[in-house]
VOGUKE-151801 format. One record per residue: z, x, y of N, C-alpha, C in turn; residue in three letters; residue number from 1. Coordinates in Angstrom, 3 decimals, padded with zeros to 6 digits. Each point is the difference from the previous one (the first is absolute). Example, Ala and Ser with C-alpha at 12.3 -4.5 7.8 and 13.67 -1.06 7.14 Angstrom:
! VOGUKE-151801
LUMKE      n.c3      n.c1      n.c2     ca.c3     ca.c1     ca.c2      c.c3      c.c1      c.c2    r    k
LUMKE   007.800   013.190  -005.690   000.000  -000.890   001.190   000.000   000.900   001.200  ala    1
LUMKE  -000.720  -000.350   001.050   000.060   000.820   001.190   000.730  -000.770   001.090  ser    2
***
This chain:
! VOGUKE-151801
LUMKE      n.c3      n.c1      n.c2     ca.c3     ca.c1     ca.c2      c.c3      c.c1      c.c2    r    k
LUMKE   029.104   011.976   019.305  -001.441   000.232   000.027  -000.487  -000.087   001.436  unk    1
LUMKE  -000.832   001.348   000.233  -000.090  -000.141   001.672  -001.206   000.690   000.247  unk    2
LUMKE  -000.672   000.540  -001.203  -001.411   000.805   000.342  -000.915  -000.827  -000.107  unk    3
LUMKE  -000.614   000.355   000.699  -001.404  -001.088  -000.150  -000.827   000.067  -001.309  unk    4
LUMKE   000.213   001.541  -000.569  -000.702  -000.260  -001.355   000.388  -000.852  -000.746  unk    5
LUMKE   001.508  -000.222   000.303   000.395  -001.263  -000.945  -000.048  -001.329   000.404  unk    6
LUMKE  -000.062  -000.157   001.219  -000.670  -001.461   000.588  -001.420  -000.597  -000.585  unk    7
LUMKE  -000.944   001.252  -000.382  -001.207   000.003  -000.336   000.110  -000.491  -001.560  unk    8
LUMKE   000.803   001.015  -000.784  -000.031  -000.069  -001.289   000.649  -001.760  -000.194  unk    9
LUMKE   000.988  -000.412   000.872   000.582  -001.354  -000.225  -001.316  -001.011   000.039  unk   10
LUMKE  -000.383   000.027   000.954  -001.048  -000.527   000.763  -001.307  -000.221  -001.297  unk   11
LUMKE  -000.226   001.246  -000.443  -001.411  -000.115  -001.439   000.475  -000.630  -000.869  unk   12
LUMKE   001.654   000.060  -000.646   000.291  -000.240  -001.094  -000.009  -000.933  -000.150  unk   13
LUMKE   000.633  -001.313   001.098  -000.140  -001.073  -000.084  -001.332  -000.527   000.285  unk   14
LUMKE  -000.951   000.741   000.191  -001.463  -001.047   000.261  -000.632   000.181  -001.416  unk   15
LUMKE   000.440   000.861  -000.278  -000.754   000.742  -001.558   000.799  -001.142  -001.018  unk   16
LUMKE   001.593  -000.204  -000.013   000.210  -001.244  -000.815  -000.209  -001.060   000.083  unk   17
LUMKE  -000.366  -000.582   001.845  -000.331  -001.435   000.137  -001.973  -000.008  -000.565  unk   18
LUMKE  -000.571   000.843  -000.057  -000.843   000.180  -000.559  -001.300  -001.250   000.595  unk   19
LUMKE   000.111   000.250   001.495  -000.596  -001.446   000.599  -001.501  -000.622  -000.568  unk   20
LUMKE  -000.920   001.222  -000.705  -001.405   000.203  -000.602   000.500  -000.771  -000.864  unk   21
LUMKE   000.572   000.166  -001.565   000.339   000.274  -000.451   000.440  -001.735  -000.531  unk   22
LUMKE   000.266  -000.469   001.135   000.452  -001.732  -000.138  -001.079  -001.163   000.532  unk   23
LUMKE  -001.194   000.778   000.213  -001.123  -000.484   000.401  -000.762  -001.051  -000.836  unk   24
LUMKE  -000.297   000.923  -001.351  -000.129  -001.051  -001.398   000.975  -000.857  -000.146  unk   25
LUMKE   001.112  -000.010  -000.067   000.918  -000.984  -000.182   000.132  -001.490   000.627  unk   26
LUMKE  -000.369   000.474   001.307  -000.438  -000.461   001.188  -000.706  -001.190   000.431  unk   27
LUMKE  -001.182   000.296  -000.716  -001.159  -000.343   000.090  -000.340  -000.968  -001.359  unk   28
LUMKE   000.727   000.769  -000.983   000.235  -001.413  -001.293   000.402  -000.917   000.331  unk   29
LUMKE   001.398   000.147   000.530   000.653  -001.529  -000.170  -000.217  -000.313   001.728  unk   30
LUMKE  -001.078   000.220   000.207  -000.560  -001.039   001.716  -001.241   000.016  -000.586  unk   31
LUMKE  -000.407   000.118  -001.194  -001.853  -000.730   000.198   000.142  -001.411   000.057  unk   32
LUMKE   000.397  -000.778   000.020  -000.043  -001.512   000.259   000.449  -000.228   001.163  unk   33
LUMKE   000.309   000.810   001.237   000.826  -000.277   000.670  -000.911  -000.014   001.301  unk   34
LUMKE   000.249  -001.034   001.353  -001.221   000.080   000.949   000.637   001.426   001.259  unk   35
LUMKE  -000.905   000.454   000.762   000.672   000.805   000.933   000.915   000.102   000.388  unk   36
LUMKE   000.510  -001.446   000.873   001.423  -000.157  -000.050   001.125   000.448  -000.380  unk   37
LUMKE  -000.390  -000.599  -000.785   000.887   000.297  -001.211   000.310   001.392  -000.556  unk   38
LUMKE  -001.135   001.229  -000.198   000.187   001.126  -000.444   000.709   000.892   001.529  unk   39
LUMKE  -000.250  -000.598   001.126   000.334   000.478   001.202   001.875   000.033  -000.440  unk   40
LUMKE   000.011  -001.568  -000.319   001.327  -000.119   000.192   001.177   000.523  -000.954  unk   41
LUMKE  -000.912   000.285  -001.545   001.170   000.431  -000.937  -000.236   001.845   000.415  unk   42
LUMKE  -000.641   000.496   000.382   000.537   001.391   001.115   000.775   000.113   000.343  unk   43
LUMKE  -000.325  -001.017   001.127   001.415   000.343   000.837   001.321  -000.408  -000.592  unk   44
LUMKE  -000.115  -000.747  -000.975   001.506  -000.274  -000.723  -000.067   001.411  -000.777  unk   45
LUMKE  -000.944   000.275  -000.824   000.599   001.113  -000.862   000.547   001.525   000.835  unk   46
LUMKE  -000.654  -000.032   000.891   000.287   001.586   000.862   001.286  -000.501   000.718  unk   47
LUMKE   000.397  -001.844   000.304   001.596   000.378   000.882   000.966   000.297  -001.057  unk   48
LUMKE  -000.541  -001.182  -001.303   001.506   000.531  -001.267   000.059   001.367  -000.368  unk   49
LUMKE  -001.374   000.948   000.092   000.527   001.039   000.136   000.767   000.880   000.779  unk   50
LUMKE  -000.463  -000.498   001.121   000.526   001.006   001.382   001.965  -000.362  -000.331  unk   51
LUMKE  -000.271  -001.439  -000.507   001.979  -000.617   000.555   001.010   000.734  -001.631  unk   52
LUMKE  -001.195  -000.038  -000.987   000.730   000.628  -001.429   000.659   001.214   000.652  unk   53
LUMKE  -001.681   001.403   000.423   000.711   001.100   000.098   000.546   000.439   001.076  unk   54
LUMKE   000.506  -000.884   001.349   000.791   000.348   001.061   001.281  -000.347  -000.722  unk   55
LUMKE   000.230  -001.111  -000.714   001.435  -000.375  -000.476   000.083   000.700  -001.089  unk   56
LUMKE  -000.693   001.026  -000.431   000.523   001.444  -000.822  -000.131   001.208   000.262  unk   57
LUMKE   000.083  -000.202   001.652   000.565   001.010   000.305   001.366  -000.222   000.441  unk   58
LUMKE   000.629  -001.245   000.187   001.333   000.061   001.029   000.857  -000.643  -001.400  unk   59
LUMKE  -000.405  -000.488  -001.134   000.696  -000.580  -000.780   000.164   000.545  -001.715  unk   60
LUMKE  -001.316   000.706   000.055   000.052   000.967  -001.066   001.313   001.182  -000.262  unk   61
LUMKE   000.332   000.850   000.838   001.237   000.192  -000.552   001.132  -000.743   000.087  unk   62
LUMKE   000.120  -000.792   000.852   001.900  -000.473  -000.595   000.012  -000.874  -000.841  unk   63
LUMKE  -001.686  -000.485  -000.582   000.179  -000.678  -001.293   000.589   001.055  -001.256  unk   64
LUMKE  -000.783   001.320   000.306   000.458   000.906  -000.870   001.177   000.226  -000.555  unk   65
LUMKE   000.855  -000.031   001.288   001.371   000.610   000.065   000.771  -000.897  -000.276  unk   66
LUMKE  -000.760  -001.179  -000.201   001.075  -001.383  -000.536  -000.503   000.221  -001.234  unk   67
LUMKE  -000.506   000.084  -000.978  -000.276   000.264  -001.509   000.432   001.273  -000.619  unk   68
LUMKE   000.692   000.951   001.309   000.390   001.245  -000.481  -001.172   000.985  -000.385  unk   69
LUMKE  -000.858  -000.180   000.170  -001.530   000.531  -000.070  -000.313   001.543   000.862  unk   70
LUMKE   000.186   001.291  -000.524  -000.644   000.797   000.777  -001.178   000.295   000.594  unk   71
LUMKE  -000.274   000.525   001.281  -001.244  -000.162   000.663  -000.546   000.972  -001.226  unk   72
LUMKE   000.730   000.956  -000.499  -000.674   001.430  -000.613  -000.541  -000.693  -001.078  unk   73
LUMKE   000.886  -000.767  -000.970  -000.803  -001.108  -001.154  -001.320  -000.605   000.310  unk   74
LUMKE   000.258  -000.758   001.281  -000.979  -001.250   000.582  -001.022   001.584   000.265  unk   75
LUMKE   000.200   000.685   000.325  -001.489   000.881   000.379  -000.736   000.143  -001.608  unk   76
LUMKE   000.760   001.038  -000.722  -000.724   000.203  -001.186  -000.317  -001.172  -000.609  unk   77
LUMKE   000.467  -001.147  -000.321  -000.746  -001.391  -000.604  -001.085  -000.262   001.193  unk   78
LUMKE  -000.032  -000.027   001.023  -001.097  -000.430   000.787  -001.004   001.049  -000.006  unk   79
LUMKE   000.309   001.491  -000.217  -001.168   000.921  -000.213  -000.452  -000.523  -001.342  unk   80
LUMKE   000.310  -000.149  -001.146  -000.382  -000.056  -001.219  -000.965  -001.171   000.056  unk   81
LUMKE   000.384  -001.245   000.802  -000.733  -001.382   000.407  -001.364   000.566   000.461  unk   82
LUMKE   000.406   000.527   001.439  -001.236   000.288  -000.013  -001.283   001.106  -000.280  unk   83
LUMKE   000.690   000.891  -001.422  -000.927   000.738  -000.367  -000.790  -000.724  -001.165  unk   84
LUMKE   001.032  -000.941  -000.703  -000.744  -001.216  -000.474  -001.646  -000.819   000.472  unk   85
LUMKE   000.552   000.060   001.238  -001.001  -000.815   001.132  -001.020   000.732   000.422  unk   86
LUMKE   000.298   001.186  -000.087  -000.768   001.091   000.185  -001.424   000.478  -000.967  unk   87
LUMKE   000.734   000.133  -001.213  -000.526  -000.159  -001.202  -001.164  -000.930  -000.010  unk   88
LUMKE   000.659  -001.140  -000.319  -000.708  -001.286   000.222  -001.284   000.167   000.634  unk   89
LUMKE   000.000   000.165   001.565  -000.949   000.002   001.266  -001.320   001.309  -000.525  unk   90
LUMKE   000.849   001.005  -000.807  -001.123   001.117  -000.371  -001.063  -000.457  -000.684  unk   91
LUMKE   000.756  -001.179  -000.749  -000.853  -000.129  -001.063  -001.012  -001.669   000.245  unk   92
LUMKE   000.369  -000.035   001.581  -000.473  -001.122   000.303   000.571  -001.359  -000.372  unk   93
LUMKE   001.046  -000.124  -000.540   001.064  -000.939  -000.392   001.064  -000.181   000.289  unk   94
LUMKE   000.216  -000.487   001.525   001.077   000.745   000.705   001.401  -000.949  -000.836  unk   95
LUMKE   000.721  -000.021   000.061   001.619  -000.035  -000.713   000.228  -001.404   000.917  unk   96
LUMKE  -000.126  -000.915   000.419   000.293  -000.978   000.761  -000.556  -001.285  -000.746  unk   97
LUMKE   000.881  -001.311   000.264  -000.204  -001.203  -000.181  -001.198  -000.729   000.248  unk   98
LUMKE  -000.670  -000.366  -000.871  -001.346  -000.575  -000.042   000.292  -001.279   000.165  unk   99
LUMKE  -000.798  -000.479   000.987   000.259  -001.586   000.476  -001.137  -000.976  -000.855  unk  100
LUMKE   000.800  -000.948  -000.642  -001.645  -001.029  -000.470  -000.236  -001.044   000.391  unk  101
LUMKE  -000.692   000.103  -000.211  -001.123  -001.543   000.282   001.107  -001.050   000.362  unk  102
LUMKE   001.244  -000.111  -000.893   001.002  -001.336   000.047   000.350   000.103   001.109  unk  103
LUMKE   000.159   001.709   000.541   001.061   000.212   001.480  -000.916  -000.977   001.075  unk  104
LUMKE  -001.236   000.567  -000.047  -000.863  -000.329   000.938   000.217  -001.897   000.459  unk  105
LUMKE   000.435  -000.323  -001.159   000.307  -001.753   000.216   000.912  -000.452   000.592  unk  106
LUMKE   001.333   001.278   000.340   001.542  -000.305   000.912  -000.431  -000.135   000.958  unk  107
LUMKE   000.559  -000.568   000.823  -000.050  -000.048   001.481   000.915   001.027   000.667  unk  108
LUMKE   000.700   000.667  -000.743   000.653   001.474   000.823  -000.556   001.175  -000.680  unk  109
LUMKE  -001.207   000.096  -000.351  -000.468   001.386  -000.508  -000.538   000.887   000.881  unk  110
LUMKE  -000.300  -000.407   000.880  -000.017   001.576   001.357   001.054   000.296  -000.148  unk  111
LUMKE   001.736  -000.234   000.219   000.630   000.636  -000.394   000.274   000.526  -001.232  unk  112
LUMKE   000.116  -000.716  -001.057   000.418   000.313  -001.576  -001.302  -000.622  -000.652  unk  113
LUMKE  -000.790   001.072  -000.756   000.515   001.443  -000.410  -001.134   000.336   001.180  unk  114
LUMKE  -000.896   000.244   001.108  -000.567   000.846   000.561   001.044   000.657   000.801  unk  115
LUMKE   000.723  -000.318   001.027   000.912   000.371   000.794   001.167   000.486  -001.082  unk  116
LUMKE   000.507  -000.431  -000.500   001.057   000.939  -000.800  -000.056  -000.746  -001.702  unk  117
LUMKE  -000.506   001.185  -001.254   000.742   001.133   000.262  -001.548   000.949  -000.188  unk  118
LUMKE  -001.218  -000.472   000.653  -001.215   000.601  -000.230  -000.200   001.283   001.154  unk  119
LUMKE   000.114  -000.637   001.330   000.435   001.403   000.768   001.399   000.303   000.404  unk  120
LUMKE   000.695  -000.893   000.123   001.682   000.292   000.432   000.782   000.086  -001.327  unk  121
LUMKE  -000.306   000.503  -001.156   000.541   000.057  -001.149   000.993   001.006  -000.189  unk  122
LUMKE   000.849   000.602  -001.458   000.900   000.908  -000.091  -000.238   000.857   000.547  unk  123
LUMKE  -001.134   000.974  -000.109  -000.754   001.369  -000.030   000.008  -000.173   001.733  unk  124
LUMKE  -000.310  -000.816   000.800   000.133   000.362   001.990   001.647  -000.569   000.011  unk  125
LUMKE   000.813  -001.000  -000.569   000.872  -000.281   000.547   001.035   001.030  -000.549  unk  126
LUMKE   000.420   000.655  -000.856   000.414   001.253  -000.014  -000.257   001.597   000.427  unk  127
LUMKE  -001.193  -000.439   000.531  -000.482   001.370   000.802   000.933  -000.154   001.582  unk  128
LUMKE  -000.379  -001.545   000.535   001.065  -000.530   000.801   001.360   000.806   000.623  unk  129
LUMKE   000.099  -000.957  -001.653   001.792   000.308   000.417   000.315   001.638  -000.463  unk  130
LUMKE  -001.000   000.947  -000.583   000.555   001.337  -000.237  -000.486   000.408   001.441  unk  131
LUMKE  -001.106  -000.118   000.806  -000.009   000.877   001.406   000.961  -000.630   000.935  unk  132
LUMKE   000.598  -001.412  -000.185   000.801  -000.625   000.651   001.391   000.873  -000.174  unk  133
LUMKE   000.337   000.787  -000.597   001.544   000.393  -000.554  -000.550   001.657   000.753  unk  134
LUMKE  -001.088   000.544  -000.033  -000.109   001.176   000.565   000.346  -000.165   001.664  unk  135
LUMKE  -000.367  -001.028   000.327  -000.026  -000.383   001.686   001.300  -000.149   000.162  unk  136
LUMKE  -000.220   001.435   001.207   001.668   000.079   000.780   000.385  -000.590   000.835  unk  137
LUMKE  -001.299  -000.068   000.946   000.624  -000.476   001.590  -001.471  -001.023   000.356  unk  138
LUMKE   000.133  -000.784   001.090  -000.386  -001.112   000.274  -001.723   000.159   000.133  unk  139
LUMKE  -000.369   001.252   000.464  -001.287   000.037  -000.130  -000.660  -000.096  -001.172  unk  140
LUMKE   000.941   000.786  -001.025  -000.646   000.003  -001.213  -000.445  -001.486  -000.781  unk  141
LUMKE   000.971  -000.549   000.285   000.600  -001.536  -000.582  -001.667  -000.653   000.272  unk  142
LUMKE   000.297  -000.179   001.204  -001.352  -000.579   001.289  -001.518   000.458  -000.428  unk  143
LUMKE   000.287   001.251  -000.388  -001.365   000.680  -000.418  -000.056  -000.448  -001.418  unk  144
LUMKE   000.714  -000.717  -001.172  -000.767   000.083  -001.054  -000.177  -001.475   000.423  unk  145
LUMKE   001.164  -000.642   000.353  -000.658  -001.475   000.285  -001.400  -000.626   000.919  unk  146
LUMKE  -000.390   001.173   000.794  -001.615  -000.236   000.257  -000.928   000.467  -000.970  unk  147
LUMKE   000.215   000.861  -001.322  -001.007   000.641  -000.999   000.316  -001.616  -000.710  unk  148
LUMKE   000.767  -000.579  -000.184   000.104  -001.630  -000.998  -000.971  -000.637   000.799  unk  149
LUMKE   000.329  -000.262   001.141  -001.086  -000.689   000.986  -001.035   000.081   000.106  unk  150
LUMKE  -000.750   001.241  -000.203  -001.344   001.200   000.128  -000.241  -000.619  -001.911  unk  151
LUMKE   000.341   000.358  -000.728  -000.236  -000.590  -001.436  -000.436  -001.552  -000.231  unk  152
LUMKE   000.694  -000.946   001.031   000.014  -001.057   000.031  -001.421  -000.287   000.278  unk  153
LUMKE  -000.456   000.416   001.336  -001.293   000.003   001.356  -000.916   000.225  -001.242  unk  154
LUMKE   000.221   001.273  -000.739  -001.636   000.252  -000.720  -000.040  -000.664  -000.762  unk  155
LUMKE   001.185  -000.538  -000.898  -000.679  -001.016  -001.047  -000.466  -001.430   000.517  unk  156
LUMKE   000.521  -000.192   001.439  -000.863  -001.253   000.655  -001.395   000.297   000.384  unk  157
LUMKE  -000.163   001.476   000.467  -001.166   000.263  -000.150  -000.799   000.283  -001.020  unk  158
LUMKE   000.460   000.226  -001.205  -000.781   000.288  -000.989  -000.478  -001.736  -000.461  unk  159
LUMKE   000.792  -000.606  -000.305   000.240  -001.545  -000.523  -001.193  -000.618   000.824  unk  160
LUMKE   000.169  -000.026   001.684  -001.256  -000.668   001.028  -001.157   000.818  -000.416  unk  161
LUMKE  -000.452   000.998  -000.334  -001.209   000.788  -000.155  -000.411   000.240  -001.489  unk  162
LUMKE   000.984  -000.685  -000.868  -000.492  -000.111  -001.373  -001.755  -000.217  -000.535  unk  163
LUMKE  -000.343  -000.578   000.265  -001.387  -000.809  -000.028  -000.729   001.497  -000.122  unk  164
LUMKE  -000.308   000.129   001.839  -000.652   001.738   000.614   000.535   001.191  -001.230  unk  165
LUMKE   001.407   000.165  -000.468   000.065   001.440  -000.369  -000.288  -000.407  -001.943  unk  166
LUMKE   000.418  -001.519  -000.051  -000.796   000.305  -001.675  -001.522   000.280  -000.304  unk  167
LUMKE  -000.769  -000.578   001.147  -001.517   000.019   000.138  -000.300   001.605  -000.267  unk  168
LUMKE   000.964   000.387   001.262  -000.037   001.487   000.522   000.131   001.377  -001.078  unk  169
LUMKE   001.110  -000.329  -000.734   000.619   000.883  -000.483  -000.279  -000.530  -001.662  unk  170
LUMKE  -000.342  -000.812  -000.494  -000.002  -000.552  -001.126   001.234   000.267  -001.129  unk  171
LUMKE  -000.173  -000.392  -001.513   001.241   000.726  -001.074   000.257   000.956   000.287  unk  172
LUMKE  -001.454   000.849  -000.189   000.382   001.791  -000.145   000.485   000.600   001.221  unk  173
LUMKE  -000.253  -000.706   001.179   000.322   000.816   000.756   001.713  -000.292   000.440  unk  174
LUMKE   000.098  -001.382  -000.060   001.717  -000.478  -000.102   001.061   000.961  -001.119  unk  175
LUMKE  -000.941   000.163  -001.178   000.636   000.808  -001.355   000.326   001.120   000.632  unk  176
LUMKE  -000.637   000.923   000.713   000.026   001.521   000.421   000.978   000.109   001.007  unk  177
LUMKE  -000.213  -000.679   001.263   001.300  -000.395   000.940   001.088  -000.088  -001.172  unk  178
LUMKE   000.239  -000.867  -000.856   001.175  -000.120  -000.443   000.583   001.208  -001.116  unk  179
LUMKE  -001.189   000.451  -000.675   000.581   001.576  -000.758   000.425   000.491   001.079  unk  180
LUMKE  -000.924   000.380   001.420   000.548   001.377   000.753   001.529  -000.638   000.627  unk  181
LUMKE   000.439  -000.770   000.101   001.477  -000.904   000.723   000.681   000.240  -000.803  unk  182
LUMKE  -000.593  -000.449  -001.427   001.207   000.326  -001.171   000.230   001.731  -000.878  unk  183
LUMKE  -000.960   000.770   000.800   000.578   001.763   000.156   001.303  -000.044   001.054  unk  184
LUMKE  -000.475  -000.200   001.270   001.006   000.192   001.198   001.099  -001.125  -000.621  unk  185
LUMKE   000.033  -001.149  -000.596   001.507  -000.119  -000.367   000.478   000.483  -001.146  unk  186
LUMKE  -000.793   000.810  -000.449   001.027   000.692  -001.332   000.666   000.912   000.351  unk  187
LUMKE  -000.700   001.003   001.155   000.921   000.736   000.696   001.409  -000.313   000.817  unk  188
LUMKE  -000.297  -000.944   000.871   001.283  -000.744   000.564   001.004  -000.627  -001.332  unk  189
LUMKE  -000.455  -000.596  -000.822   001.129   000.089  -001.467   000.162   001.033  -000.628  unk  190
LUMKE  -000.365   001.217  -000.162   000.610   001.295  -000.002   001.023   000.246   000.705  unk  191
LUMKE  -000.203  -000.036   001.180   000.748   000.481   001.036   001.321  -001.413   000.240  unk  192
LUMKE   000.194  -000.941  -000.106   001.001  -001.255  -000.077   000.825   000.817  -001.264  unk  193
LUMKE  -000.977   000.400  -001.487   001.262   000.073  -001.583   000.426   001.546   000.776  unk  194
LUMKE  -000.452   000.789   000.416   000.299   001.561   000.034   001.223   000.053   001.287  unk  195
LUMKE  -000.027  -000.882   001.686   000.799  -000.180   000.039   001.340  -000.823   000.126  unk  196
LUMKE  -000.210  -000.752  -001.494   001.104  -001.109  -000.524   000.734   000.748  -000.752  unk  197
LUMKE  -000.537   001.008  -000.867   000.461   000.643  -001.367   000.899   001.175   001.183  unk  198
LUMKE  -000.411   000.318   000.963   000.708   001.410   000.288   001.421  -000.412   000.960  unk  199
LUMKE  -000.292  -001.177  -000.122   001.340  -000.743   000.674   000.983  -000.491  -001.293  unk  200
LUMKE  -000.910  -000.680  -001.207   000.822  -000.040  -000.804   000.750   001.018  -000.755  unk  201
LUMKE  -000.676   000.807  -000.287   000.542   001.733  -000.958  -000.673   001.076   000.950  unk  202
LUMKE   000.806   000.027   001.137   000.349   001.088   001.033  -000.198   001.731  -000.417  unk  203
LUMKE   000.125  -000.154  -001.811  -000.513   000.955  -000.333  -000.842   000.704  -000.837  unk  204
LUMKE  -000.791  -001.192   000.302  -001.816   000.137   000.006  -000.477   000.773   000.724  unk  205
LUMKE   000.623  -000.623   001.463  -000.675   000.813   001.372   000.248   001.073   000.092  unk  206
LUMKE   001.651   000.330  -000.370   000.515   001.406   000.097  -000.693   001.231  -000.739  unk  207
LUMKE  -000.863  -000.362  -001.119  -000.564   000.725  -001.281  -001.559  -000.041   000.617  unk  208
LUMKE  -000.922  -000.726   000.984  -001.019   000.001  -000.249  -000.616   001.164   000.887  unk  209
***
């Protein structure tokens, strides 16, 4: 992968699954008891467990594969199907992800679990991961998705610090609509993960289409 359209397309897909809007409500539930500080500080925990989940799926996601005997072509079509699931979900304003409750809010590691993983660093980005991770040939590429994990990371610290401003801002309906139009653009990118998983798996699919 070396065109920039596909740097771009890498680049949306994963902001469209970390879904940084999107974790705002979530957000903001389990920190209403919580003083500034404090909401300052489970940020920055939730955006590093993300940043450290999806950098270590990009360099560790496949040779876990290849130790389970696992094809990337399999791991694509189950991860397209995941996230047309997720997709689904988001249309309908119900996005497909782990709902954190009230109990989480009482751990003392819940910026990481469940906000930090598996609410934005969950199946649906960490297999997007490791499938653009297996397309990357050479060192730029590598480098370049591991700053789009980083760039995913940044906005949900920015979304998380500016929670307050964009629920005021943007209210339900307008959070709901962001998340239908995110969950169009990832139904397409899970199209495109099952269509080309399947043409790797039965070679003569592709040959016939």
């Amino acid at each position: 992968m070396h065109e920039w359209s596909e740097y771009a397309q890498i680049a949306i897909a994963l902001f469209v699954i970390a879904d940084p809007i999107g974790t705002v409500p979530f957000f903001l539930s389990l920190t209403s008891g919580l003083t500034e500080e404090e909401k300052i500080h489970t940020a920055n925990v939730t955006s590093l467990t993300v940043a450290i989940v999806l950098v270590l799926s990009v360099f560790a996601g496949e040779p876990l594969l290849r130790l389970f005997g696992i094809r990337i072509a399999s791991f694509r079509v189950g991860g397209g199907i995941l996230l047309l699931m997720m997709a689904i979900g988001m249309m309908y304003a119900r996005p497909g992800r782990a709902r954190p409750t009230e109990l989480a809010a009482r751990e003392p590691g819940f910026a990481a679990v469940p906000l930090g993983v598996p609410l934005v660093a969950g199946p649906g980005a960490i297999s997007t991961v490791v499938i653009y991770a297996d397309q990357a040939k050479r060192w730029l590429d590598t480098l370049f998705l591991v700053a789009v994990t980083l760039f995913v990371a940044a906005s949900v610290w920015i979304a998380l610090r500016q929670a307050d401003p964009l629920s005021r801002l943007l209210g339900k309906t307008g959070i709901n609509v962001i998340t239908r139009l995110l969950g169009l653009l990832l139904a397409a990118v899970a199209v495109q993960f099952i269509a080309g998983g399947l043409s790797q798996l039965l070679p003569g699919l592709a040959g016939h289409s």
